[in-house]
N, CA, C and O of each residue as an XYZ file, in Angstrom:
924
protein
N     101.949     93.425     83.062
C     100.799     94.239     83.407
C     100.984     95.629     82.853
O     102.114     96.075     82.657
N      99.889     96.325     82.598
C      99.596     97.622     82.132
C      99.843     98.494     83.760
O      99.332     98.307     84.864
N     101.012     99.629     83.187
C     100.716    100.384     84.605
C      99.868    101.602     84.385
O      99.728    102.332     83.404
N      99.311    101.605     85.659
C      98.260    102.522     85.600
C      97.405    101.820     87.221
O      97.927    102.084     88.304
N      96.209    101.024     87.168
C      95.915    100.756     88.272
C      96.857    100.301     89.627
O      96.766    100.673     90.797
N      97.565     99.578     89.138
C      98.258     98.840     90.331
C      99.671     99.675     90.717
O     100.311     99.696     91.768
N      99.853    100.238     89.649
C     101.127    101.596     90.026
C     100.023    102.495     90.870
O      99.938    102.135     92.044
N      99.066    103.717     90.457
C      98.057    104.088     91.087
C      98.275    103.730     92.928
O      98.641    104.419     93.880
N      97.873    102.430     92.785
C      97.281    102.127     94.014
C      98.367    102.288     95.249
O      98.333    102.902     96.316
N      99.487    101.327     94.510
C     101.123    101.501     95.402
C     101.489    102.786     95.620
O     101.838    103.047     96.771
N     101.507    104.006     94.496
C     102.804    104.703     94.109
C     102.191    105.909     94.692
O     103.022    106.614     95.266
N     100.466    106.549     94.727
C      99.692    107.378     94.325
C     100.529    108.385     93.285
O     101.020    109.440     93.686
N     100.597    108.082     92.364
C     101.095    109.342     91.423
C      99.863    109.764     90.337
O      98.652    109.623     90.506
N     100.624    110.369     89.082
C      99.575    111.262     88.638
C      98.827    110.578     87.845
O      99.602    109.960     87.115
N      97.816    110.346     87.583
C      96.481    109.606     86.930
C      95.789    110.049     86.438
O      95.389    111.051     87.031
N      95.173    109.804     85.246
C      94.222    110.433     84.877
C      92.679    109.353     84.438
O      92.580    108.316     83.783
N      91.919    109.991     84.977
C      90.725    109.040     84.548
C      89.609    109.660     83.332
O      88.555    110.279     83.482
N      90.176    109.304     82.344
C      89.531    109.098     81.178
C      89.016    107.967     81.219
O      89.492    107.257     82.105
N      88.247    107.525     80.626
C      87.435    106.376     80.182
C      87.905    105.632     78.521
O      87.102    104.833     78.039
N      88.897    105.876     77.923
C      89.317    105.336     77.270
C      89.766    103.903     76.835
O      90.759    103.582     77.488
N      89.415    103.026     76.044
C      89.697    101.729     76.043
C      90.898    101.385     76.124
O      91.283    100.847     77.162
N      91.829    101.619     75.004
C      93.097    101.838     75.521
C      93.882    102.705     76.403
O      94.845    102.965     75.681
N      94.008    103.103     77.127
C      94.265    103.878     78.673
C      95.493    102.733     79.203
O      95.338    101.644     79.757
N      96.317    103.199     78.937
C      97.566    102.543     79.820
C      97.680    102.863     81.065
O      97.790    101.824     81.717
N      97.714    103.950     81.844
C      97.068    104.329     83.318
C      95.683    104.031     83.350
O      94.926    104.107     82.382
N      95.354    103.657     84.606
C      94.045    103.407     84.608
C      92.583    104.848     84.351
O      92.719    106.049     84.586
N      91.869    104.445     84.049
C      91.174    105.104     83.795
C      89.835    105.583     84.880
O      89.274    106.676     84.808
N      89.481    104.459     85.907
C      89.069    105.168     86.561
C      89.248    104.933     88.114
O      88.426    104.481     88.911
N      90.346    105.295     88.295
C      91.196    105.153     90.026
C      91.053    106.686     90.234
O      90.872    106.753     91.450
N      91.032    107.778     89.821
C      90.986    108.882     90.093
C      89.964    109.231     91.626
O      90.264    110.197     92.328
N      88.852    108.378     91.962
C      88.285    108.598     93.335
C      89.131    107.677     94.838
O      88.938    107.866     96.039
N      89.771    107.003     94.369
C      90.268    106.169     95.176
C      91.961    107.063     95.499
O      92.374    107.225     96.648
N      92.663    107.499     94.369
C      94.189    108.319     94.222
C      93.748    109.862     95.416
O      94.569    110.651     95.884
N      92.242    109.874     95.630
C      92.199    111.174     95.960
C      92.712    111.266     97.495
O      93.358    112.234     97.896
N      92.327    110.053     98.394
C      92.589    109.721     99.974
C      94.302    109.796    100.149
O      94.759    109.991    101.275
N      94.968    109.676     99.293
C      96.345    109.012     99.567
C      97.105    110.309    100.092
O      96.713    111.464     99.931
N      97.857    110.047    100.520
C      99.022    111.284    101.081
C      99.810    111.799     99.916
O     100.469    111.067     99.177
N      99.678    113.479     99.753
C     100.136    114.180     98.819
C      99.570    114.077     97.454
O     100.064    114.599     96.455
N      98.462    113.340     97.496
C      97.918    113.759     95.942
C      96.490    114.233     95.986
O      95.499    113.909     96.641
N      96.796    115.281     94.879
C      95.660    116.019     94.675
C      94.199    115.345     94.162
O      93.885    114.479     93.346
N      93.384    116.358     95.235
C      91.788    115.618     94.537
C      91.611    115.719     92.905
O      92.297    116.510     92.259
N      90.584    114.811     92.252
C      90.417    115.043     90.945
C      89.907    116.037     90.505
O      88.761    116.322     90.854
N      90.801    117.056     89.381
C      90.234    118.045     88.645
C      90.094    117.866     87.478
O      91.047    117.565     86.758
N      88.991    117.999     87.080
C      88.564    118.251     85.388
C      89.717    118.231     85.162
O      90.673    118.224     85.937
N      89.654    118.218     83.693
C      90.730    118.531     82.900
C      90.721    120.164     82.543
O      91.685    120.787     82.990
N      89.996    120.716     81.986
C      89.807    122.326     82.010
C      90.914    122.993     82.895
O      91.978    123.573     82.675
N      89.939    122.533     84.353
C      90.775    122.845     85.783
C      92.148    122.775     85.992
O      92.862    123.660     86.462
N      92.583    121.285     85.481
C      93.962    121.054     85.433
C      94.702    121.987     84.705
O      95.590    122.618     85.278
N      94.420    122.193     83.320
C      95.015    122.939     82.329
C      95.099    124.282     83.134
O      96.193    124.456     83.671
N      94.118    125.317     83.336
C      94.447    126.350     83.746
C      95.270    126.487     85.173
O      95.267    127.511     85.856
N      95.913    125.376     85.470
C      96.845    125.447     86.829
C      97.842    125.691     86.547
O      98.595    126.090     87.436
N      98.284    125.585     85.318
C      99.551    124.994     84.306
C      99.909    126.768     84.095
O      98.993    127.467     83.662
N     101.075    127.328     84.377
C     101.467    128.657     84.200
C     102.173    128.821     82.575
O     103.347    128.602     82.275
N     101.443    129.119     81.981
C     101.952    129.933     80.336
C     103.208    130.950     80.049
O     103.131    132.162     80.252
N     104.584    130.165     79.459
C     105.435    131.182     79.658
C     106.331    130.718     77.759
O     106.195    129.884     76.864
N     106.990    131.634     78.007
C     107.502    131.352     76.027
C     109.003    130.064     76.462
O     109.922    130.342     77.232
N     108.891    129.118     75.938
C     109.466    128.403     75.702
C     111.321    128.708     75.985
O     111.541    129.602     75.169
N     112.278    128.497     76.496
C     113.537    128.806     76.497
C     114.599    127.326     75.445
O     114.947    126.408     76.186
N     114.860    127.226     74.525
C     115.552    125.870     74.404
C     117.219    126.297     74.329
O     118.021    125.371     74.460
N     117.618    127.351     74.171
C     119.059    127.709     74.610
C     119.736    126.568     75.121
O     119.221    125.703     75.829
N     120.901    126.604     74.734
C     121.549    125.343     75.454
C     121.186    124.430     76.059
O     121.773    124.152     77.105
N     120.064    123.627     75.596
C     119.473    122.472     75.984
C     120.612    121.097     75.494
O     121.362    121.365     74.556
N     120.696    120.047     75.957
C     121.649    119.153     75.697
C     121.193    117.916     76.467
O     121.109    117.936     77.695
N     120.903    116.849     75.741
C     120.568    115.714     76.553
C     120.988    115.009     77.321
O     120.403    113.986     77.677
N     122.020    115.360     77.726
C     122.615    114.610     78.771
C     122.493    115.607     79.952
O     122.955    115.037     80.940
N     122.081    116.812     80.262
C     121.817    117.473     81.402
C     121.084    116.400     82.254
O     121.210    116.238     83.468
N     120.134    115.551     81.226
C     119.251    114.632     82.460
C     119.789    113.467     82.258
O     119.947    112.950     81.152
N     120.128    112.951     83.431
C     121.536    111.657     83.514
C     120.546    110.440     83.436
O     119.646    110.554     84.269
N     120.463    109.299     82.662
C     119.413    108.419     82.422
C     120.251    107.579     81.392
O     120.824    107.934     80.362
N     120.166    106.647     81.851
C     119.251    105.693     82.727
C     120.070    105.399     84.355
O     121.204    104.974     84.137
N     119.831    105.497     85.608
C     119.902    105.133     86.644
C     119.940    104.032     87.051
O     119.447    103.270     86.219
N     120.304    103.498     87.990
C     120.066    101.588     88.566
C     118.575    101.443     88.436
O     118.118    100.411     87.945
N     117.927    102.244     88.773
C     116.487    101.923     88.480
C     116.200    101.959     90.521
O     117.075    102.224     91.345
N     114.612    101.575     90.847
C     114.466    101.028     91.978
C     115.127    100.004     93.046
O     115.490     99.986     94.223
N     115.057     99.139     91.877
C     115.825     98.232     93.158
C     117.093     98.109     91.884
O     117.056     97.786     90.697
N     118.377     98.623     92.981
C     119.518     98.679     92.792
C     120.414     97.006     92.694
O     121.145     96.684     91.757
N     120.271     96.607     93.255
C     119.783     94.985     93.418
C     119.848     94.378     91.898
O     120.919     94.003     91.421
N     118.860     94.326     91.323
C     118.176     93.406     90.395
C     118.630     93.394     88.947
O     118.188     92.791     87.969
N     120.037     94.564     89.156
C     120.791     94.251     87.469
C     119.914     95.254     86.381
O     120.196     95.247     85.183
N     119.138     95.864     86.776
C     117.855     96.165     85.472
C     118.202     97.900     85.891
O     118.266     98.407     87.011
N     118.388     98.540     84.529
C     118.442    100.114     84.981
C     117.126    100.310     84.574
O     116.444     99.482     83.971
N     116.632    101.924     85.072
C     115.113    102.463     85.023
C     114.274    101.867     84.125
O     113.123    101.449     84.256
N     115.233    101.897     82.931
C     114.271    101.842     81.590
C     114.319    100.132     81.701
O     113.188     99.955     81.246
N     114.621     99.289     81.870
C     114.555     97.886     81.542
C     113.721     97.646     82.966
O     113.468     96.442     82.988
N     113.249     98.209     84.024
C     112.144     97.710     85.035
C     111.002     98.832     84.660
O     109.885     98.695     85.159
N     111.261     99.907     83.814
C     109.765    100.071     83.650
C     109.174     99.185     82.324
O     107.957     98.998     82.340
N     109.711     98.789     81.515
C     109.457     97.472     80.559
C     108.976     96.551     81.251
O     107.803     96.195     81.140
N     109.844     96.010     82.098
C     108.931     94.666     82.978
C     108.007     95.204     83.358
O     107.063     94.637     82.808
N     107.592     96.086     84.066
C     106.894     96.917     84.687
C     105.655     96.860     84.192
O     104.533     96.650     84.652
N     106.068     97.070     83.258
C     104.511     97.451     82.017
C     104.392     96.293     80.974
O     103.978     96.469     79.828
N     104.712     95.343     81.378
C     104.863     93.912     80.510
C     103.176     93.784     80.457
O     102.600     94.185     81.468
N     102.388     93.286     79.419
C     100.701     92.651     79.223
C     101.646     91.016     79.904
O     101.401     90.812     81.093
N     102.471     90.126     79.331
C     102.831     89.502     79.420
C     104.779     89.274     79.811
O     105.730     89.442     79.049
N     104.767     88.957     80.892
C     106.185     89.412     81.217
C     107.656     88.441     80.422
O     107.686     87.243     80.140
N     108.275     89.043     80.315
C     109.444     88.445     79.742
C     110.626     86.992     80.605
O     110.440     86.571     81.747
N     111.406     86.659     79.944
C     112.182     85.656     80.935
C     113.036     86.952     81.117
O     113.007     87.812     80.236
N     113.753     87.102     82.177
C     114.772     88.161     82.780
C     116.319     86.913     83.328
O     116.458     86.088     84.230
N     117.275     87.460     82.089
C     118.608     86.215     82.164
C     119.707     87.431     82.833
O     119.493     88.642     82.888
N     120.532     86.928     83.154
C     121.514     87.747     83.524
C     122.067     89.099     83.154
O     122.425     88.946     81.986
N     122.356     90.447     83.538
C     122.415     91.678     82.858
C     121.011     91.737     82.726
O     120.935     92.534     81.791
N     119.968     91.476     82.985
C     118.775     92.326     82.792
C     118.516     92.048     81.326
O     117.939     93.020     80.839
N     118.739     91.026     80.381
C     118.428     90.348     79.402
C     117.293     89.788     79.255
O     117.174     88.712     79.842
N     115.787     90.418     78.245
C     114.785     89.704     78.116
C     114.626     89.251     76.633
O     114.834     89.483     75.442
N     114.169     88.535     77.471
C     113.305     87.185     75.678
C     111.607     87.127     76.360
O     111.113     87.151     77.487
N     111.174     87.050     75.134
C     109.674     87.045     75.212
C     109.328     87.957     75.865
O     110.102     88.836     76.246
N     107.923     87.917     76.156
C     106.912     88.403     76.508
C     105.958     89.601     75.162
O     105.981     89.681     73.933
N     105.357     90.205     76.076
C     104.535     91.218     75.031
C     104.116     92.501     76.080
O     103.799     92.615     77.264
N     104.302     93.335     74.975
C     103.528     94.929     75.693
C     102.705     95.300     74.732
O     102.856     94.813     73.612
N     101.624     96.278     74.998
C     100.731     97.108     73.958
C     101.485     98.698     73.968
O     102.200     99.202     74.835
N     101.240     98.990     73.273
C     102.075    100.366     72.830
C     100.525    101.302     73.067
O      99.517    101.196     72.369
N     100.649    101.874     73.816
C      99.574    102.729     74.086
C      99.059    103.771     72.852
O      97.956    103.871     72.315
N     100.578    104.651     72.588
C     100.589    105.628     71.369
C      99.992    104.962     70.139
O      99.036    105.486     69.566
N     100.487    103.911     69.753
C      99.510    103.254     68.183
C      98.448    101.474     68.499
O      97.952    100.662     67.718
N      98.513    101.552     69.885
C      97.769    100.066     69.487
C      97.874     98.792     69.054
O      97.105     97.870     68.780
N      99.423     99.058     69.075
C     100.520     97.987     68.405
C     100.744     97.209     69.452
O     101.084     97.846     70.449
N     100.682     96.162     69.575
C     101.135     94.740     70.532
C     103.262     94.479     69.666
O     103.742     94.049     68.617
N     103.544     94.804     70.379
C     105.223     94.222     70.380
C     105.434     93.056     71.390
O     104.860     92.863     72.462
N     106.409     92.323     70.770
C     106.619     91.152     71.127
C     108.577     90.705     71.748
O     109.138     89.781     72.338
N     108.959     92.061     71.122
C     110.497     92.147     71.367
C     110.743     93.268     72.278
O     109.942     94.203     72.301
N     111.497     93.262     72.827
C     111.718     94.246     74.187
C     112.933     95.050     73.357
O     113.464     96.086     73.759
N     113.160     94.561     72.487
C     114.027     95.504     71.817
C     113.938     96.545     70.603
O     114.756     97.128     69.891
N     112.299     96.482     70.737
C     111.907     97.303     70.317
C     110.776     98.175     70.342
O     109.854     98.478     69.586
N     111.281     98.543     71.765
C     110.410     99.088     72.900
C     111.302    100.717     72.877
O     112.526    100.850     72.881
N     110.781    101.275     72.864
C     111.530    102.723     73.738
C     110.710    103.101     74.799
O     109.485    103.095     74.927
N     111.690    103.454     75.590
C     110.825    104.060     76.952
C     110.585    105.306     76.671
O     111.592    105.771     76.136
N     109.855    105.991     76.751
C     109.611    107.363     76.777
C     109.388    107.951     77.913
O     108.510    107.584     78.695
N     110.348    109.145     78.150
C     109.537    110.490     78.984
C     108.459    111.471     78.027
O     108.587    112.198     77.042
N     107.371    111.057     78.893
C     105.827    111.340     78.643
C     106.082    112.790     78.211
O     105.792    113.102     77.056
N     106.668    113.817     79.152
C     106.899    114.884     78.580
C     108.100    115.120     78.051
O     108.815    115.292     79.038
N     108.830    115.246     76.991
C     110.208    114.886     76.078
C     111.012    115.593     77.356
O     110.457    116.378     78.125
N     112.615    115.131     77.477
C     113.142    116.272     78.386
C     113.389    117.701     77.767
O     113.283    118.645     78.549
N     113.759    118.015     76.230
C     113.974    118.982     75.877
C     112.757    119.800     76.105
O     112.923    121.011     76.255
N     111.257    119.188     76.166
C     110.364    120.055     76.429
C     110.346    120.499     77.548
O     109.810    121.589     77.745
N     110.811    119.923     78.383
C     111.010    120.230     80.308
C     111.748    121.102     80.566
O     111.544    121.969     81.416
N     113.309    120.931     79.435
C     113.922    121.964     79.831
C     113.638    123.092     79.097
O     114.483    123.946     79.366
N     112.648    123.580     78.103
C     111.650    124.554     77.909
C     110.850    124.669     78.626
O     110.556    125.848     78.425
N     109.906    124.177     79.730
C     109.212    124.689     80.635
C     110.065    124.437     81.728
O     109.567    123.584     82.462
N     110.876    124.744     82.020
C     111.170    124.939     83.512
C     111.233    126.374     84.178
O     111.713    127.297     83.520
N     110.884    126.537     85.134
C     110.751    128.278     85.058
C     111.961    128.371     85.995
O     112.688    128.030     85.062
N     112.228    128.420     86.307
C     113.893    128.108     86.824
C     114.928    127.284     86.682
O     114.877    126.266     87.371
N     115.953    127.440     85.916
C     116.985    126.140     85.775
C     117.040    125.106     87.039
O     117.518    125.227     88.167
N     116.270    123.912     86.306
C     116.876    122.761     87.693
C     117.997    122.200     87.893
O     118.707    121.640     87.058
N     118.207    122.365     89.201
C     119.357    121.572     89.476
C     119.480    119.952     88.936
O     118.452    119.295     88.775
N     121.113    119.250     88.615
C     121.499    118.092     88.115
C     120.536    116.822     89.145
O     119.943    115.802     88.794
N     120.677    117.279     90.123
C     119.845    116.035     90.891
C     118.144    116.295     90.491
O     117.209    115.521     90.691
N     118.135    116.896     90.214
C     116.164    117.461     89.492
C     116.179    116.925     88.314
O     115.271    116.168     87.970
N     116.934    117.147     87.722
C     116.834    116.496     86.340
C     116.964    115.254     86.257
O     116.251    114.533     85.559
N     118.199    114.758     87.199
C     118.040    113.101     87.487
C     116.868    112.765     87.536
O     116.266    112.537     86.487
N     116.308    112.660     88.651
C     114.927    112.620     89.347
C     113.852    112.233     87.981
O     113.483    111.128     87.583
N     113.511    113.707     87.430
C     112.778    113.515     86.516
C     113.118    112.412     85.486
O     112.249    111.610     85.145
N     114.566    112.355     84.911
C     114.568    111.376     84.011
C     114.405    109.608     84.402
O     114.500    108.575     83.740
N     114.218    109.815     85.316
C     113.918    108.343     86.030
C     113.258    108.256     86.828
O     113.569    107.473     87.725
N     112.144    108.924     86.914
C     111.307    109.044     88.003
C     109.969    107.743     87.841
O     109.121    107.731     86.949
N     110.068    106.995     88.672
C     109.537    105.535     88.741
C     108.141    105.833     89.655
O     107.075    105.246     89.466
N     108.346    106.741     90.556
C     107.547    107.013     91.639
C     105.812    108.054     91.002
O     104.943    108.777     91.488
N     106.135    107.549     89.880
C     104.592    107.745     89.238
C     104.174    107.047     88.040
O     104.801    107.321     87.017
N     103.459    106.397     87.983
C     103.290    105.600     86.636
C     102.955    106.611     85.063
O     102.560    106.065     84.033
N     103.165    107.865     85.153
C     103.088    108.310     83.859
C     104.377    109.348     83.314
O     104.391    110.176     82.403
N     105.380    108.942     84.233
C     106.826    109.972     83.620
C     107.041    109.301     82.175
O     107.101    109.694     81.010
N     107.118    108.197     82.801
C     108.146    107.200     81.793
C     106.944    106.207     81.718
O     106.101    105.855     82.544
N     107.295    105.746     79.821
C     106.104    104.996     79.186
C     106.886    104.098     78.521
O     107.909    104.609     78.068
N     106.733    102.764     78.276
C     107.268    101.880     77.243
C     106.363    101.872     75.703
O     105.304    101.251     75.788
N     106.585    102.324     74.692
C     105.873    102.137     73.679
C     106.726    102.006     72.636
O     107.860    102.443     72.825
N     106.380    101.318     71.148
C     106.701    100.893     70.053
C     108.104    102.269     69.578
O     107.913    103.476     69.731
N     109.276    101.720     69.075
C     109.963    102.819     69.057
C     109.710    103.513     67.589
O     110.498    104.403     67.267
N     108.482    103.098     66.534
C     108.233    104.103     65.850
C     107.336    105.202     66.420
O     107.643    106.385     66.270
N     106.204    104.818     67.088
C     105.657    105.590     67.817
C     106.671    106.888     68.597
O     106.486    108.100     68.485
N     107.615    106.289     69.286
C     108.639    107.305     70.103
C     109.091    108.074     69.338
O     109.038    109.287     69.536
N     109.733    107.443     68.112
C     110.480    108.662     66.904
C     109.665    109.250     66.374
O     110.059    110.373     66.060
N     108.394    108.986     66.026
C     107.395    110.089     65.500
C     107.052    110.955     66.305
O     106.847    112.099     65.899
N     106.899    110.614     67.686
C     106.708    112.159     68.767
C     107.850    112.701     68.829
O     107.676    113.918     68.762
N     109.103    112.413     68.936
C     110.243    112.919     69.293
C     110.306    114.060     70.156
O     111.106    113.702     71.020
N     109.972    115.105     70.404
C     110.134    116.003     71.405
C     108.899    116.996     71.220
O     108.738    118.096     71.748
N     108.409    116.594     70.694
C     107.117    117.648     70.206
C     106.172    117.559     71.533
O     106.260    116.747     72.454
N     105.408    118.436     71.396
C     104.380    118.620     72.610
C     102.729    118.505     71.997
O     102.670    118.387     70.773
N     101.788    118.522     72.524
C     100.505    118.319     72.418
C     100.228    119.438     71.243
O      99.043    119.563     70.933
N     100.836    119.967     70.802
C     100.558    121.518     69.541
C     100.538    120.987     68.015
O      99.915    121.281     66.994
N     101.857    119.754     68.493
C     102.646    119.322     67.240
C     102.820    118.203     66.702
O     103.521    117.928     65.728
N     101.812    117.161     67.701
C     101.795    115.613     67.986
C     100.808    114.967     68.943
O     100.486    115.410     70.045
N     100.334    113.755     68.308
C      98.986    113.524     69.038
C      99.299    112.147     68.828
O      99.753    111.941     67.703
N      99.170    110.854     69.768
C      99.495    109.346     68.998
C      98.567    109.510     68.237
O      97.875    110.515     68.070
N      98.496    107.878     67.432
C      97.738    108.177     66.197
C      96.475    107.172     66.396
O      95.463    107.090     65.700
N      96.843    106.422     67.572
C      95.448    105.794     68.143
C      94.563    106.554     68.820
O      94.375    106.593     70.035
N      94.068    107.114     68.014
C      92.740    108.714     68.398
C      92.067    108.179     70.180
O      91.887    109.084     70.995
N      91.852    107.137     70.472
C      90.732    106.695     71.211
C      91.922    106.954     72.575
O      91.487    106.954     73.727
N      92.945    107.099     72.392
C      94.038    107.491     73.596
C      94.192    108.641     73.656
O      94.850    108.926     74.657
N      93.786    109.871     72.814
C      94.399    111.243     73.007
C      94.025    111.747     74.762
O      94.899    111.977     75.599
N      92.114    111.855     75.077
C      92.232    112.210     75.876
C      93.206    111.889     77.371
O      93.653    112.740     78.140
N      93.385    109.962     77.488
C      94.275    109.863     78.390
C      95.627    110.398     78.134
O      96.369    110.201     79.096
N      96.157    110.980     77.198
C      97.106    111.427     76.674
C      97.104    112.815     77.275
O      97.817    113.214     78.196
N      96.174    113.493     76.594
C      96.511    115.206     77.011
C      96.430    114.862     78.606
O      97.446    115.282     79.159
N      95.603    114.277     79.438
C      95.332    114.332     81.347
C      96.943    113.712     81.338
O      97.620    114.603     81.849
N      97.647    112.802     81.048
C      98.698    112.535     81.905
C      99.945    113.376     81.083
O     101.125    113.097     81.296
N      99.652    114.129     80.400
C     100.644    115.457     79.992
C     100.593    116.467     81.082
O     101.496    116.913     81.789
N      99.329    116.716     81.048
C      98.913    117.592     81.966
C      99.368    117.159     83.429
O     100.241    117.853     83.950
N      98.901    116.168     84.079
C      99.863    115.662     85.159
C     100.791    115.925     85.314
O     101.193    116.703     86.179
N     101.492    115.278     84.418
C     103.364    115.242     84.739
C     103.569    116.648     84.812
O     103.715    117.011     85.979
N     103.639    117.688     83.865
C     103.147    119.027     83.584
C     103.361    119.419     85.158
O     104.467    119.478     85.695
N     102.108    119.677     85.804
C     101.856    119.724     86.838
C     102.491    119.002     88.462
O     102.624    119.608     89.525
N     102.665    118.164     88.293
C     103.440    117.146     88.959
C     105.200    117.823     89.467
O     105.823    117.849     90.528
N     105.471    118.287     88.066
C     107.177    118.823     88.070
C     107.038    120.325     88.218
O     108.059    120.912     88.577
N     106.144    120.916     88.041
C     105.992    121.971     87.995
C     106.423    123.096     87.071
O     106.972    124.172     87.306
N     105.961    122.455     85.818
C     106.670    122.972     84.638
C     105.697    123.823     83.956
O     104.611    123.715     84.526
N     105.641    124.772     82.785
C     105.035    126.061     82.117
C     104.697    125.192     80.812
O     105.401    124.337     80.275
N     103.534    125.608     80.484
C     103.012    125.726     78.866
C     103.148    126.862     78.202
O     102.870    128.013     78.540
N     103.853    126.202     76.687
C     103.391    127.795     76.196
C     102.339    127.708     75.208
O     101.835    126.675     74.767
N     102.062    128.901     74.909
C     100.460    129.209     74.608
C      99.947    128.580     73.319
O      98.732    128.389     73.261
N     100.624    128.264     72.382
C      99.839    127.058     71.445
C      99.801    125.729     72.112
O      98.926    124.890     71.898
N     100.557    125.618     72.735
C     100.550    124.073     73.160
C      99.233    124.463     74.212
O      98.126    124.034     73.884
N      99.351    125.229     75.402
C      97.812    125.489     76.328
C      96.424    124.966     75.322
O      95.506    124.165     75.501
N      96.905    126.057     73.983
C      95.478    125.941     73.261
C      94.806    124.288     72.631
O      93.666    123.853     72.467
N      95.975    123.817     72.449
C      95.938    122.529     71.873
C      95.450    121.339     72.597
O      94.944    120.299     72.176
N      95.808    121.866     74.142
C      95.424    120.981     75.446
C      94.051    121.882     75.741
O      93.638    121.805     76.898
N      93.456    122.553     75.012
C      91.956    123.363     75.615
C      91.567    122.353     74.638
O      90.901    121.362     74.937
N      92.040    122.649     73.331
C      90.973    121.691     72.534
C      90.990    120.476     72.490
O      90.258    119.811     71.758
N      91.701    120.093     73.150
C      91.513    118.374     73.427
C      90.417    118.203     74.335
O      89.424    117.487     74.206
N      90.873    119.265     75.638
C      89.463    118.997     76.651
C      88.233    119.240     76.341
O      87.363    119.113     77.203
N      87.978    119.566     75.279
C      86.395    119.871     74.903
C      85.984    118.299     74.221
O      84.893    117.755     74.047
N      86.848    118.034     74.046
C      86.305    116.497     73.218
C      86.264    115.337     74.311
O      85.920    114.183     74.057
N      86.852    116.023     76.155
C      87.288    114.838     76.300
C      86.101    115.490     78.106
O      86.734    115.769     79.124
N      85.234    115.549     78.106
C      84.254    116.555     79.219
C      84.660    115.465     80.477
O      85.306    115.862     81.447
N      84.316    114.390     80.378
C      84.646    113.569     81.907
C      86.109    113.082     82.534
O      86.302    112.636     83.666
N      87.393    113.362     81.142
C      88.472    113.085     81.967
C      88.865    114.071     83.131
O      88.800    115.298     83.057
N      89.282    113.342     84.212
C      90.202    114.003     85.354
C      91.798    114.199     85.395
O      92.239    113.120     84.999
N      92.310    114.604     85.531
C      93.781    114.842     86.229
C      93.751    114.582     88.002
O      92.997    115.212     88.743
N      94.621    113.645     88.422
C      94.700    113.703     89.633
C      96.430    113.388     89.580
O      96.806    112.421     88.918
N      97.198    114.038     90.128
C      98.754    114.459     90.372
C      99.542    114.507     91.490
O      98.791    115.209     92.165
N     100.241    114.353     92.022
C     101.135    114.293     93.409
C     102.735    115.033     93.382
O     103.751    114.364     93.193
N     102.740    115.886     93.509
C     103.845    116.743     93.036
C     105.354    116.251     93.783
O     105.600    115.918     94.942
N     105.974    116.335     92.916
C     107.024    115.574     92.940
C     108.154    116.110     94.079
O     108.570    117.256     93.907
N     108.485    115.622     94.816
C     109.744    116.440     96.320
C     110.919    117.189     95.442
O     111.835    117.780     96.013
């Protein structure tokens, strides 16, 4: 399954309802995400964006392993770390699961290009917002358990994304200024669940990237942001 509705419904995390065909989060749960405990009613996208605090970028001693990933995942139990249950997770068609968290078959759609993959091994999971970009917007150094958190954070269906791993290496850490997938008909659900997570962690834009997420929202008038900020 595609997450987005049925994560939504369980998880309430951050969503965005665009109307997009391809929309890997659902596209329009945004009136239903609004009742749930701790998540915010739906705001425009405009709205969303200007919640988002504008500050200059820090990448100083950034290092990827500050965010410890991959984790046991949810259920500690089941052999599968974060990244191999958000794959099942987000399976169109689910895989056989053999011992060690070993899959054969199945299929996912790659949200970023539109690409149907058929090998789980050549899937990358992505954090939606790169971590090096996180640890450029963070307006205070987070603590090691924050950064955990974020790099495996399951408890919203748009941290972490499974898509095609050319797709992943072509975004590589870039932000909405510098990178857009290349399946156009996804940008707007793209910029709303940037903006989410964004929002969600409580992280800073800086000001080309803001501008880049203004001009997306002019193309995109009916998507929402709806978000649940993270403990």
């Amino acid at each position: 399954m595609l997450r987005g509705l049925p994560a939504l419904v369980l998880c309430a995390l951050p969503v965005l309802a665009a109307p997009a065909a391809h929309s890997a989060p659902a596209a329009t749960t945004a009136p239903a995400a609004a009742g749930l405990a701790g998540v915010r009613a739906p705001l425009p996208l405009f709205d969303a964006i200007d919640r988002l605090p504008v500050a200059v970028e820090h990448r100083e001693g950034y290092k990827r392993d500050l965010y410890k990933h991959w984790n046991r995942g949810l259920n500690s139990g089941d052999g599968c770390d974060t990244r191999k249950e958000v794959i099942l997770a987000e399976a169109v068609q689910g895989p056989a699961v053999a011992a060690g968290c070993k899959l054969t078959g199945g299929s996912w759609r790659s949200a970023y290009d539109n690409v149907v993959v058929t090998d789980a091994a050549r899937l990358d999971v992505d954090h939606f917002v790169p971590l090096a970009e996180v640890f450029d917007s963070e307006p205070v150094p987070w603590s090691a358990a924050r950064r955990e958190a974020y790099a495996n954070d399951q408890n919203s269906p748009d941290t972490l994304i499974a898509v095609s791993a050319a797709s992943n290496r072509s975004k590589s850490d870039k932000d909405p200024a510098e990178w857009l997938p290349s399946d156009g008909s996804y940008h707007c659900t793209y910029a709303a669940t940037w903006v989410g997570t964004k929002l969600r962690w409580d992280l800073a834009v800086d000001e080309n990237e803001r501008q880049a997420l203004l001009g997306l929202a002019e193309d995109c008038p009916t998507t929402t942001v709806v978000y649940e900020p993270a403990s």
